[in-house]
PDB file of N, CA, C and O in Angstrom:
ATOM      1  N   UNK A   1      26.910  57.226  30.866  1.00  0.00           N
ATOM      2  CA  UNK A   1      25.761  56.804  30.102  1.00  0.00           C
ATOM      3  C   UNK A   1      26.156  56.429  28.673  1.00  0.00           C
ATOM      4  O   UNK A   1      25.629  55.487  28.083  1.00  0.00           O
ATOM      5  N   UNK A   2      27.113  57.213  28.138  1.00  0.00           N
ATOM      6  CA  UNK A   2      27.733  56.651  26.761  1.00  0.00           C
ATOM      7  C   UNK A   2      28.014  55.329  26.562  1.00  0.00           C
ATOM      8  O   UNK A   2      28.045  54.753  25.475  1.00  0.00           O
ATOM      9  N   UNK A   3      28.216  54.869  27.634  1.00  0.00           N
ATOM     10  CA  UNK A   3      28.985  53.266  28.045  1.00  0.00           C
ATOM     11  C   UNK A   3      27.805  52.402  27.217  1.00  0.00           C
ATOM     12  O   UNK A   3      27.850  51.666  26.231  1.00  0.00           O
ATOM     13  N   UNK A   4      26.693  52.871  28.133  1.00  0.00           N
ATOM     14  CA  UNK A   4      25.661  51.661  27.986  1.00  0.00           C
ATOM     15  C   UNK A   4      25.080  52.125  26.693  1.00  0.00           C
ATOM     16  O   UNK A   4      24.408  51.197  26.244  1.00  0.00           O
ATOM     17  N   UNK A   5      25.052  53.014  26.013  1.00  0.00           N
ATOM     18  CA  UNK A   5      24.764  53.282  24.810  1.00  0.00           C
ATOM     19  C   UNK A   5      25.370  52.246  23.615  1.00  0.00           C
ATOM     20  O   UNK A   5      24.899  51.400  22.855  1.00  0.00           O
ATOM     21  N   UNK A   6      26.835  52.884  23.937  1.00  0.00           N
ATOM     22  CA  UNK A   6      27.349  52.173  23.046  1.00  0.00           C
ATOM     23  C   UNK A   6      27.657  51.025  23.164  1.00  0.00           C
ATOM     24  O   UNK A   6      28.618  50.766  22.441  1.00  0.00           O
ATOM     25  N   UNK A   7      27.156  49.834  23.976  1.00  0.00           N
ATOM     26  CA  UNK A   7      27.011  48.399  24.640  1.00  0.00           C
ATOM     27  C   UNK A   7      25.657  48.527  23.600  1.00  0.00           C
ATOM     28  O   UNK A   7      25.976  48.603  22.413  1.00  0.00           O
ATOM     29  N   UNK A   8      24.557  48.553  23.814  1.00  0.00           N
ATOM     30  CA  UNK A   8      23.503  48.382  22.999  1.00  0.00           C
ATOM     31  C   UNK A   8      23.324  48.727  21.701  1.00  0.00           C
ATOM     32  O   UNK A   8      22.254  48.425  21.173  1.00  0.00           O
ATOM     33  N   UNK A   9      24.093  49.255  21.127  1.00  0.00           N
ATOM     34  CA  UNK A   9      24.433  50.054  19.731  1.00  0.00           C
ATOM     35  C   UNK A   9      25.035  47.996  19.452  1.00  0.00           C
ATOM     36  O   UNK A   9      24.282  47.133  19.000  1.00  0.00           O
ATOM     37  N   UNK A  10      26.084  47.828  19.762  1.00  0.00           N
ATOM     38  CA  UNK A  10      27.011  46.999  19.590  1.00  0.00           C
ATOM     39  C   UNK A  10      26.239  45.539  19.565  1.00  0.00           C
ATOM     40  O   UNK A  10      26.431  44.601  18.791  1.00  0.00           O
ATOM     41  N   UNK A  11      25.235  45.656  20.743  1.00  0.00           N
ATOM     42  CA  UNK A  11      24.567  44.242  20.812  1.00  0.00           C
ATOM     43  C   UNK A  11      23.889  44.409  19.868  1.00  0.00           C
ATOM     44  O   UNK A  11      24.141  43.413  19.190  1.00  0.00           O
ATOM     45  N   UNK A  12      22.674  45.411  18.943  1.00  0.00           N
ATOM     46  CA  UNK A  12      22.024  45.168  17.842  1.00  0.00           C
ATOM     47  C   UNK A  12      22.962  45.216  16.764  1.00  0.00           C
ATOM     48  O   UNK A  12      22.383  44.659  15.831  1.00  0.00           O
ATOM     49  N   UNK A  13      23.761  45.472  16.496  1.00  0.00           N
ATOM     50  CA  UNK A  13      24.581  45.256  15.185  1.00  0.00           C
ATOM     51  C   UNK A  13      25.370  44.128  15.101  1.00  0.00           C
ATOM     52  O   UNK A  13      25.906  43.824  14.035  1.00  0.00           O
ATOM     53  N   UNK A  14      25.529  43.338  16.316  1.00  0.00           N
ATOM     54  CA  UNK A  14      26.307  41.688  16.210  1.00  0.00           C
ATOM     55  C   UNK A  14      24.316  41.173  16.082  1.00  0.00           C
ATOM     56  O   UNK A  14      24.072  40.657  14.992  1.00  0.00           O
ATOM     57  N   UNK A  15      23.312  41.264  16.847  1.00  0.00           N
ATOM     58  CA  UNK A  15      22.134  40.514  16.441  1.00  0.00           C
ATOM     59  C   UNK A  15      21.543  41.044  14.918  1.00  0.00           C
ATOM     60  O   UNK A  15      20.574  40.410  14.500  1.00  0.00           O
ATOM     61  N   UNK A  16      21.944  41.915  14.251  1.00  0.00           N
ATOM     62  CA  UNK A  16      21.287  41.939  12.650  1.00  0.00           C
ATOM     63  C   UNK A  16      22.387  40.929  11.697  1.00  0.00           C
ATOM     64  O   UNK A  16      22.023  40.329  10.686  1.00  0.00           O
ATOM     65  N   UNK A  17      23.843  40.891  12.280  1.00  0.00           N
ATOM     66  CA  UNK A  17      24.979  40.148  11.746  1.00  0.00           C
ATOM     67  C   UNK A  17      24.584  39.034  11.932  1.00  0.00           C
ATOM     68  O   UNK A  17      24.008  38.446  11.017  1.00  0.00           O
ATOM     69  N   UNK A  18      24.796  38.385  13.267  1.00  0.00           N
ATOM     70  CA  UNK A  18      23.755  37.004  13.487  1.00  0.00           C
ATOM     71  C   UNK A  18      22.580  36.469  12.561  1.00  0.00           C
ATOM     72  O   UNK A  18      22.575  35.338  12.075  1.00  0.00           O
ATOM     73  N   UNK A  19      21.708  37.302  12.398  1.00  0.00           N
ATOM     74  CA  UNK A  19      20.626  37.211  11.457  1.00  0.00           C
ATOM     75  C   UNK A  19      21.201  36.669  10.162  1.00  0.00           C
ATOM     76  O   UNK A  19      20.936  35.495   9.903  1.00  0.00           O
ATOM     77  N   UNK A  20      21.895  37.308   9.374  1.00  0.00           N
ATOM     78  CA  UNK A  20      22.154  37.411   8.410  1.00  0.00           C
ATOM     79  C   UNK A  20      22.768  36.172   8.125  1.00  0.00           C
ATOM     80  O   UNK A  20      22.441  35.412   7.213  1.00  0.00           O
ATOM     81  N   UNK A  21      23.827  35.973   9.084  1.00  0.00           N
ATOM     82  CA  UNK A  21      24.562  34.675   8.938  1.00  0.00           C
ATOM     83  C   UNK A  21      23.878  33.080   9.140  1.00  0.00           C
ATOM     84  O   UNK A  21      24.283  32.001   8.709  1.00  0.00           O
ATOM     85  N   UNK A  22      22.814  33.378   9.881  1.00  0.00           N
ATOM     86  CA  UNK A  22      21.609  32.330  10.292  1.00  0.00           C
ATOM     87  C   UNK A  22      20.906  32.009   8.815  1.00  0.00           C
ATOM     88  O   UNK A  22      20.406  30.947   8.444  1.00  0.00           O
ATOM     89  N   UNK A  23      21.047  33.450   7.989  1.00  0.00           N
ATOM     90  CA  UNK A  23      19.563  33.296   7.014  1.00  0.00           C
ATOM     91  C   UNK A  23      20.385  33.063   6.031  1.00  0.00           C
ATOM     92  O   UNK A  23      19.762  32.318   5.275  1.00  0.00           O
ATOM     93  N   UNK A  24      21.973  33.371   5.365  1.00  0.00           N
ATOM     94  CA  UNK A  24      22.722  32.377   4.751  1.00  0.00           C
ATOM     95  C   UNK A  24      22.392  30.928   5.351  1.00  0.00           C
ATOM     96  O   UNK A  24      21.771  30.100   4.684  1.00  0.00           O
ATOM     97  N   UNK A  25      22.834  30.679   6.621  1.00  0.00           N
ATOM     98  CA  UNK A  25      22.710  28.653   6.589  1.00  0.00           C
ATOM     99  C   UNK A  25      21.265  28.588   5.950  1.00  0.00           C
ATOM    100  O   UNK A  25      21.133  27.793   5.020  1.00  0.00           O
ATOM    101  N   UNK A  26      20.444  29.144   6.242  1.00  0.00           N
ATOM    102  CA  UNK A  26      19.270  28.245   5.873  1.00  0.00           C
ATOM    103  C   UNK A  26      19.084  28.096   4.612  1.00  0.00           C
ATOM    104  O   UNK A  26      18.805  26.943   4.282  1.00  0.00           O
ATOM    105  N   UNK A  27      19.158  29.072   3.564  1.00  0.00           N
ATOM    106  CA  UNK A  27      19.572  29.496   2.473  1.00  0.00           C
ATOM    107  C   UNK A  27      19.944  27.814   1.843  1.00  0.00           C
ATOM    108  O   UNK A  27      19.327  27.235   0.948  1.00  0.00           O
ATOM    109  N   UNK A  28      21.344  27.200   2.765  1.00  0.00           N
ATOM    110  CA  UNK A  28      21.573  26.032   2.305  1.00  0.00           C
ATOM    111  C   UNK A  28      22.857  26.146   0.942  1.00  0.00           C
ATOM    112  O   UNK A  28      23.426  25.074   0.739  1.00  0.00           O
ATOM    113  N   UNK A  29      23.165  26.950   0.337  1.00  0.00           N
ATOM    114  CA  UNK A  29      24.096  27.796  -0.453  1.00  0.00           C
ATOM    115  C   UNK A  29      26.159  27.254  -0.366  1.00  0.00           C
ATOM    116  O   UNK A  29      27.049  27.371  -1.208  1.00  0.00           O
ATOM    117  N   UNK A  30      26.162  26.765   0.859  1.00  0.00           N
ATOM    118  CA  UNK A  30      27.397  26.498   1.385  1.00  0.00           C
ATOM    119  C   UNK A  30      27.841  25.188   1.797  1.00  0.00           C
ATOM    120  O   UNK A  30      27.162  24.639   2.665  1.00  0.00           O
ATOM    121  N   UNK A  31      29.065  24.452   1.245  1.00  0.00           N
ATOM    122  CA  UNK A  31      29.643  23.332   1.976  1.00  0.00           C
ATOM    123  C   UNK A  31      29.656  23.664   3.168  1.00  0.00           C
ATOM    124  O   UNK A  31      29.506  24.750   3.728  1.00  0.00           O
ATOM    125  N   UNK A  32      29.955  22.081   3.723  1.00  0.00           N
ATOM    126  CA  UNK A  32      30.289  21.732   4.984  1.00  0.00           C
ATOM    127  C   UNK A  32      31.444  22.471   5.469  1.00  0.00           C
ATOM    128  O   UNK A  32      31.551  22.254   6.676  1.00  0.00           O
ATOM    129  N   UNK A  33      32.408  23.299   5.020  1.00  0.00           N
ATOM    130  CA  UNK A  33      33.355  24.115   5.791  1.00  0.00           C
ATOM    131  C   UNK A  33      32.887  26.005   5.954  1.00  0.00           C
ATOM    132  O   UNK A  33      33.315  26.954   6.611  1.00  0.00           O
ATOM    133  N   UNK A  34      31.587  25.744   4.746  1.00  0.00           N
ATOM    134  CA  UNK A  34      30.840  27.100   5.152  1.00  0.00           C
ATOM    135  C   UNK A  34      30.122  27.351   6.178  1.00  0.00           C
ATOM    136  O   UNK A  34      29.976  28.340   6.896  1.00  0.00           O
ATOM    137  N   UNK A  35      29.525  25.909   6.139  1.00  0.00           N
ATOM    138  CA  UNK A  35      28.398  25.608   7.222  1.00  0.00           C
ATOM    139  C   UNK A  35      29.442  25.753   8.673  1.00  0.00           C
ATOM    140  O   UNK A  35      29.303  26.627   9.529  1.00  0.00           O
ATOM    141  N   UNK A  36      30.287  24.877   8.682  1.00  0.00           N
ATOM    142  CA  UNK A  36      30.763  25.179  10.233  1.00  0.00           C
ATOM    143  C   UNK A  36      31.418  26.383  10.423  1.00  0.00           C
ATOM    144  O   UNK A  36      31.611  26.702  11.596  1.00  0.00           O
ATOM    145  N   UNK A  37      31.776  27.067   9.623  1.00  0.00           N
ATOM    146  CA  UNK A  37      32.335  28.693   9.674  1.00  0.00           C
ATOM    147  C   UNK A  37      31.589  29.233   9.865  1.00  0.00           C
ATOM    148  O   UNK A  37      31.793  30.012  10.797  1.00  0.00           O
ATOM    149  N   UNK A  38      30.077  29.308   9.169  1.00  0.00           N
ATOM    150  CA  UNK A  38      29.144  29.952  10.024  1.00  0.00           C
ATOM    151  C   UNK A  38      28.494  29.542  11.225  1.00  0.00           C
ATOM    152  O   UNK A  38      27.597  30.181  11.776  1.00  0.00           O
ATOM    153  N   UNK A  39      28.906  28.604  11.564  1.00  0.00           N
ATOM    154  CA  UNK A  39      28.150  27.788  13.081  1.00  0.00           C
ATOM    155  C   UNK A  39      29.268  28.508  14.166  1.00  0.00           C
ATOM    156  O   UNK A  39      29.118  28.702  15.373  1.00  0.00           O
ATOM    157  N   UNK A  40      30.170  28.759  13.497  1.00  0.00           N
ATOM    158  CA  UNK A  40      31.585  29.044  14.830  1.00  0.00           C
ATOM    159  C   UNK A  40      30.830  30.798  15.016  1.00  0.00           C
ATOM    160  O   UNK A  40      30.338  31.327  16.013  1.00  0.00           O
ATOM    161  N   UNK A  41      30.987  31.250  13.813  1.00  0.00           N
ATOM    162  CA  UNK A  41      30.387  32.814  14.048  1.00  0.00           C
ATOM    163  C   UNK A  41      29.492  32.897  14.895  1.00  0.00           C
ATOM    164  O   UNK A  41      29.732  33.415  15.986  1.00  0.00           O
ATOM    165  N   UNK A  42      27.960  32.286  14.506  1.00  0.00           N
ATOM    166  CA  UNK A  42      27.110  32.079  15.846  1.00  0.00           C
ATOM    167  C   UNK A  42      27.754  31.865  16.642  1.00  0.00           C
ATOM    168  O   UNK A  42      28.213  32.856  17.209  1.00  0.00           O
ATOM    169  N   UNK A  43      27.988  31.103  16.933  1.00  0.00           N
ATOM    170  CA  UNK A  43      28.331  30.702  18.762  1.00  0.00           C
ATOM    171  C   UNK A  43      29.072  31.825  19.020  1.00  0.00           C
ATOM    172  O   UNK A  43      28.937  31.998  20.231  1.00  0.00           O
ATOM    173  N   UNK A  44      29.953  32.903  18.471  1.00  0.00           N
ATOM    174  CA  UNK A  44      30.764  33.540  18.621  1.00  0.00           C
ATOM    175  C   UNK A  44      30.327  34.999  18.459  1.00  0.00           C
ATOM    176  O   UNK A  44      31.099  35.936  18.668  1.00  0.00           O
ATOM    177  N   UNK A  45      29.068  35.146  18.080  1.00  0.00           N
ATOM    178  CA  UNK A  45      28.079  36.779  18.277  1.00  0.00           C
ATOM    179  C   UNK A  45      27.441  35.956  19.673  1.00  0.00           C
ATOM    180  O   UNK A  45      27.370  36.622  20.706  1.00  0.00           O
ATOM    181  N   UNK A  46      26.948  34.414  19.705  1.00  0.00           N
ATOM    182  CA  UNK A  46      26.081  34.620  21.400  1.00  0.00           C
ATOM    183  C   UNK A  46      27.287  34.644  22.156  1.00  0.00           C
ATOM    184  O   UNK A  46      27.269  35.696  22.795  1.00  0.00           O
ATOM    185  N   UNK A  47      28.220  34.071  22.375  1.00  0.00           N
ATOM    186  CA  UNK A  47      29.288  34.750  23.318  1.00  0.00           C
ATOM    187  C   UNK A  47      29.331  36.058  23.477  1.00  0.00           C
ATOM    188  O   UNK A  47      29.191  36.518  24.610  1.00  0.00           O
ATOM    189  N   UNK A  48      29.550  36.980  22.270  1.00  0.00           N
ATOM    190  CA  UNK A  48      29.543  38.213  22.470  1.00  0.00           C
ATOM    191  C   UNK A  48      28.092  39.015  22.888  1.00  0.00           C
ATOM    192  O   UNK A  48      28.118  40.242  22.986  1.00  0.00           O
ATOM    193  N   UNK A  49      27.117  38.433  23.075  1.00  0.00           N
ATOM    194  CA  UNK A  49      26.192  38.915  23.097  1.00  0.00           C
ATOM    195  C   UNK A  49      25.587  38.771  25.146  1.00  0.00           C
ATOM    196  O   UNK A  49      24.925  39.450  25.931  1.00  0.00           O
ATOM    197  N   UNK A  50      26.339  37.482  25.160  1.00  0.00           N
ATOM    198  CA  UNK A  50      26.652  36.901  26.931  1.00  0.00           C
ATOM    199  C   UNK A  50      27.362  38.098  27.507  1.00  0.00           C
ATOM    200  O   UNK A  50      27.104  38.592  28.604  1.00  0.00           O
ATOM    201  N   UNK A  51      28.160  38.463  26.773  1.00  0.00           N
ATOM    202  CA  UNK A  51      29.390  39.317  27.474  1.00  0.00           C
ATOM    203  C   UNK A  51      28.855  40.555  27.773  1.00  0.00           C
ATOM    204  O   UNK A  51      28.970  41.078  28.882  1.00  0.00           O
ATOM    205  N   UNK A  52      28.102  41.195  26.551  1.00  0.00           N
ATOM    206  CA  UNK A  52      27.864  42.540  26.869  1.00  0.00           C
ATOM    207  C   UNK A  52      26.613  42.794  27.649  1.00  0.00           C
ATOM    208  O   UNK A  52      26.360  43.951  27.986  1.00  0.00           O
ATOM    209  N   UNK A  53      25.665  41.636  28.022  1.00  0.00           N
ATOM    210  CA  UNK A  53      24.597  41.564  28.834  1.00  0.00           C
ATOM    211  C   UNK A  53      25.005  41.374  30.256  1.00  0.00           C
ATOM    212  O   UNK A  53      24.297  41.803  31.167  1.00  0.00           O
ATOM    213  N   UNK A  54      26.326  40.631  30.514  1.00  0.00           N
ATOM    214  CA  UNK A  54      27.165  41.076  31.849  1.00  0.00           C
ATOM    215  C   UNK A  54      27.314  42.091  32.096  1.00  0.00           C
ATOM    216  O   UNK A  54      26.917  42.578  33.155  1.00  0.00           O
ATOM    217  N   UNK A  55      28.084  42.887  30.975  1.00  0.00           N
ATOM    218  CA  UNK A  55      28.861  44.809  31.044  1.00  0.00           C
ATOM    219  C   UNK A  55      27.286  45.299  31.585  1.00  0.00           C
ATOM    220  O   UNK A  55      27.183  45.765  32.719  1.00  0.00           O
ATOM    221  N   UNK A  56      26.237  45.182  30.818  1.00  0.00           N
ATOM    222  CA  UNK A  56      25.381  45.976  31.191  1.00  0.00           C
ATOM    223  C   UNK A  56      24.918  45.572  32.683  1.00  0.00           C
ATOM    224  O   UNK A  56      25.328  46.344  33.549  1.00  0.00           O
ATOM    225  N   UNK A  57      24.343  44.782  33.006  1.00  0.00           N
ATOM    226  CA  UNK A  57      24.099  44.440  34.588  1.00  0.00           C
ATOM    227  C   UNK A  57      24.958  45.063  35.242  1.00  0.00           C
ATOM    228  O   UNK A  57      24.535  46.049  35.846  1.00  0.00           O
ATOM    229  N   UNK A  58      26.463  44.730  35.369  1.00  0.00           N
ATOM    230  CA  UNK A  58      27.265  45.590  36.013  1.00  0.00           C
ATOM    231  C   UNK A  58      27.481  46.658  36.200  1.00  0.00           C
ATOM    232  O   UNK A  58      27.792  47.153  37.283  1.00  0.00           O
ATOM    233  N   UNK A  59      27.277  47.523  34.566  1.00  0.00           N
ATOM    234  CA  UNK A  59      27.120  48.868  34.349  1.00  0.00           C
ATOM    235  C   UNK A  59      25.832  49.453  35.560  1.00  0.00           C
ATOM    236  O   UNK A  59      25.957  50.423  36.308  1.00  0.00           O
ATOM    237  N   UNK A  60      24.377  48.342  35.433  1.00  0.00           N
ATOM    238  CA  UNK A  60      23.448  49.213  36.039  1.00  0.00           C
ATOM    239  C   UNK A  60      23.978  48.798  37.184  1.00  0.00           C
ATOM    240  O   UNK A  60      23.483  49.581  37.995  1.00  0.00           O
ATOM    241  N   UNK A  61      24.881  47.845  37.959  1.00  0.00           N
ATOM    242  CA  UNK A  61      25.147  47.327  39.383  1.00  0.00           C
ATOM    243  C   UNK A  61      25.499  49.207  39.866  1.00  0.00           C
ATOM    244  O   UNK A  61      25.011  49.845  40.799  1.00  0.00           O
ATOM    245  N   UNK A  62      26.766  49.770  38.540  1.00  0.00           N
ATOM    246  CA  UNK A  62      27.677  50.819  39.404  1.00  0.00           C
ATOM    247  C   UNK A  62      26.837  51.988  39.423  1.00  0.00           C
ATOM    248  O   UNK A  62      27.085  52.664  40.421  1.00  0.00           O
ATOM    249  N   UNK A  63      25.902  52.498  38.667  1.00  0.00           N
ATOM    250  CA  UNK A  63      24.414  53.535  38.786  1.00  0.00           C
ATOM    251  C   UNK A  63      24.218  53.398  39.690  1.00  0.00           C
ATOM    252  O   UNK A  63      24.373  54.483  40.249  1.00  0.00           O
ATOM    253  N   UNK A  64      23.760  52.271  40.749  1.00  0.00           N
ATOM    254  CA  UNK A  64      22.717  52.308  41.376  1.00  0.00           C
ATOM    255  C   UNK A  64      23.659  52.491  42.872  1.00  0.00           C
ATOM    256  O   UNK A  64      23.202  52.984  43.903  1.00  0.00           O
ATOM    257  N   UNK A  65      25.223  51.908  42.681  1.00  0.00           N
ATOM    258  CA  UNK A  65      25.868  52.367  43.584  1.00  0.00           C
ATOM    259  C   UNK A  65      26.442  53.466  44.354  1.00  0.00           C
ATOM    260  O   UNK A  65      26.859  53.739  45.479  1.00  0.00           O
ATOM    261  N   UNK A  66      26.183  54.163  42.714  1.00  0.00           N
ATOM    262  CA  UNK A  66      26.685  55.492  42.909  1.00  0.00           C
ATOM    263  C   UNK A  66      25.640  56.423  43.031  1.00  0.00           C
ATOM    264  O   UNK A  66      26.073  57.536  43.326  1.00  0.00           O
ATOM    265  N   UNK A  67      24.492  56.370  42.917  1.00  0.00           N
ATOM    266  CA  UNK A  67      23.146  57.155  43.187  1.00  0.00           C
ATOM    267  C   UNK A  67      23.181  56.647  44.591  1.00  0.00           C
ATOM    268  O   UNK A  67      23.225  57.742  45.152  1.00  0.00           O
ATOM    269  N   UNK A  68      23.196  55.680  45.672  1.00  0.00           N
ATOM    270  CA  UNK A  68      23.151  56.011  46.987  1.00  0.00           C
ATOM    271  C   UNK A  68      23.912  56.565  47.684  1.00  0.00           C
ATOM    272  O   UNK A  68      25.078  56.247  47.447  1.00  0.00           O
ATOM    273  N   UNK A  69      23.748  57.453  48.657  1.00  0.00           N
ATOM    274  CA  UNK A  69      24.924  58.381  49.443  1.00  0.00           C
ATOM    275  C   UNK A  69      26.198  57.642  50.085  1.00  0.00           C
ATOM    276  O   UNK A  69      25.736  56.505  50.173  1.00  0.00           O
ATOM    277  N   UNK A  70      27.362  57.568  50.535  1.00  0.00           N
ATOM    278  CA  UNK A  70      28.409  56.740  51.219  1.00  0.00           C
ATOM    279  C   UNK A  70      27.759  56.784  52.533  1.00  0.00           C
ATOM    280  O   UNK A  70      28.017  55.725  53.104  1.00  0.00           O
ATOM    281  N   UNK A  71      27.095  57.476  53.197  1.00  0.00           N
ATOM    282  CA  UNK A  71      26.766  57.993  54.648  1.00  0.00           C
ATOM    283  C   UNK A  71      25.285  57.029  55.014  1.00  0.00           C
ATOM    284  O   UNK A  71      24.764  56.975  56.128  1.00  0.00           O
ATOM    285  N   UNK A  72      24.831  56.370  53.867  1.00  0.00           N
ATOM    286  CA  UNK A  72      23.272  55.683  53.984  1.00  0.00           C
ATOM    287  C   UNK A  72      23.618  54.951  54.840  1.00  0.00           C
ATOM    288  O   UNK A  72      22.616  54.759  55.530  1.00  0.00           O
ATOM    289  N   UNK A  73      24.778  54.184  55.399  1.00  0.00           N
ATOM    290  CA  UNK A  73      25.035  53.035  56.034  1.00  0.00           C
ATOM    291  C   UNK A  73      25.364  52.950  56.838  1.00  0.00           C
ATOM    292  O   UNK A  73      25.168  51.984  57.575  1.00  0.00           O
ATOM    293  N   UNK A  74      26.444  54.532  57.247  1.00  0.00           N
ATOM    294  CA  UNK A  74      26.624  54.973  58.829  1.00  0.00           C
ATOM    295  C   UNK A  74      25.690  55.395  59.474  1.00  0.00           C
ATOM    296  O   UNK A  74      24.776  56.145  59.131  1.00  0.00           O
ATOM    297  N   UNK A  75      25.979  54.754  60.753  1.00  0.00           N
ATOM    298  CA  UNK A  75      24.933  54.857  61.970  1.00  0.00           C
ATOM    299  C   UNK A  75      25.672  56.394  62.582  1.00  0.00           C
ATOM    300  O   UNK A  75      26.844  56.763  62.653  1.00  0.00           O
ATOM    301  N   UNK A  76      24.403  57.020  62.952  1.00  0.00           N
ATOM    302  CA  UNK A  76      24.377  58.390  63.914  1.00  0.00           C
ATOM    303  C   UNK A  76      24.625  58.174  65.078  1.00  0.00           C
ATOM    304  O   UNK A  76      23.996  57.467  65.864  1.00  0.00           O
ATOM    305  N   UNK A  77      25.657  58.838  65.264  1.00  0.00           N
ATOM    306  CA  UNK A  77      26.114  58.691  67.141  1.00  0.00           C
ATOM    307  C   UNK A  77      25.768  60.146  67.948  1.00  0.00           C
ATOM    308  O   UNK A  77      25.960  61.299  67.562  1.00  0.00           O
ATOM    309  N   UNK A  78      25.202  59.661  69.175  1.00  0.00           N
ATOM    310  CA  UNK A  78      24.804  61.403  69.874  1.00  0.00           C
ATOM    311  C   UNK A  78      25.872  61.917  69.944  1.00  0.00           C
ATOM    312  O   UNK A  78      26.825  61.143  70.042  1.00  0.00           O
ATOM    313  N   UNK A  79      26.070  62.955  69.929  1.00  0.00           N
ATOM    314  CA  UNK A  79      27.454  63.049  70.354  1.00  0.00           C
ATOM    315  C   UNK A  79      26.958  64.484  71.959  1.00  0.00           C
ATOM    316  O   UNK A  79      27.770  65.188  72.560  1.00  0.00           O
ATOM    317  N   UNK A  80      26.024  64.450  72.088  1.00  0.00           N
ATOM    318  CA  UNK A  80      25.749  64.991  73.724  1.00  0.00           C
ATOM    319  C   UNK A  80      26.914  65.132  74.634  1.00  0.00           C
ATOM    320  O   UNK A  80      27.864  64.481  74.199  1.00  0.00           O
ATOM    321  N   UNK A  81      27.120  65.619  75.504  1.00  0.00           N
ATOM    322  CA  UNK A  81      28.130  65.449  76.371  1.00  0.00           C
ATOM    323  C   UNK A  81      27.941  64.360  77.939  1.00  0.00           C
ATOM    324  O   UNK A  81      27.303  64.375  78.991  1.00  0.00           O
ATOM    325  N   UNK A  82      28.813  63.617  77.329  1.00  0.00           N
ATOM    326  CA  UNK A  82      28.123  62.513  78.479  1.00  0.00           C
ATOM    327  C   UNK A  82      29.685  62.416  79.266  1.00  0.00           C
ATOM    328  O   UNK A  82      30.798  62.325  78.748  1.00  0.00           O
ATOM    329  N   UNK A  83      29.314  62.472  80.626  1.00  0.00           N
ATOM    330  CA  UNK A  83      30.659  62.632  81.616  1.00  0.00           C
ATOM    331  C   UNK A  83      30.462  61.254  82.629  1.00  0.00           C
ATOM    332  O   UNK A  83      31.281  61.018  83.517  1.00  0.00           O
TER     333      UNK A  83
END
């Protein structure tokens, strides 16, 4: 459970960074080599932000794998004595 904690800890602190770097461009404050340095950052918190929304799906994929029994899927055989 720490996992996904600290996955969501991580995704709001790259989206308040994002913010920030969004509300510099608009700001308007920066040349054209600020401006695309901060355009690369964006694209480069939503990458990171793609990534850890994978970890988590996957994360809940292995919960939900591991909360069902190994045995849910084997079939019961009589085992009677049949001659």
């Amino acid at each position: 459970m720490a996992e996904k904690e600290t996955l969501m800890l991580l995704s709001s602190q790259i989206k308040e960074r994002r913010n920030e770097v969004t509300e510099d461009m608009a700001r308007g404050g920066a040349d054209l080599g600020g401006y695309q340095h901060a355009c690369g950052q964006v694209r480069g918190f939503d990458t990171v932000q793609m990534m850890i929304a994978d970890m988590l799906v996957v994360h809940k994929k292995e919960e939900e794998d591991f909360e069902s029994s190994p045995t849910d899927n084997i079939v019961t055989i009589d085992k009677g004595d049949k001659k």
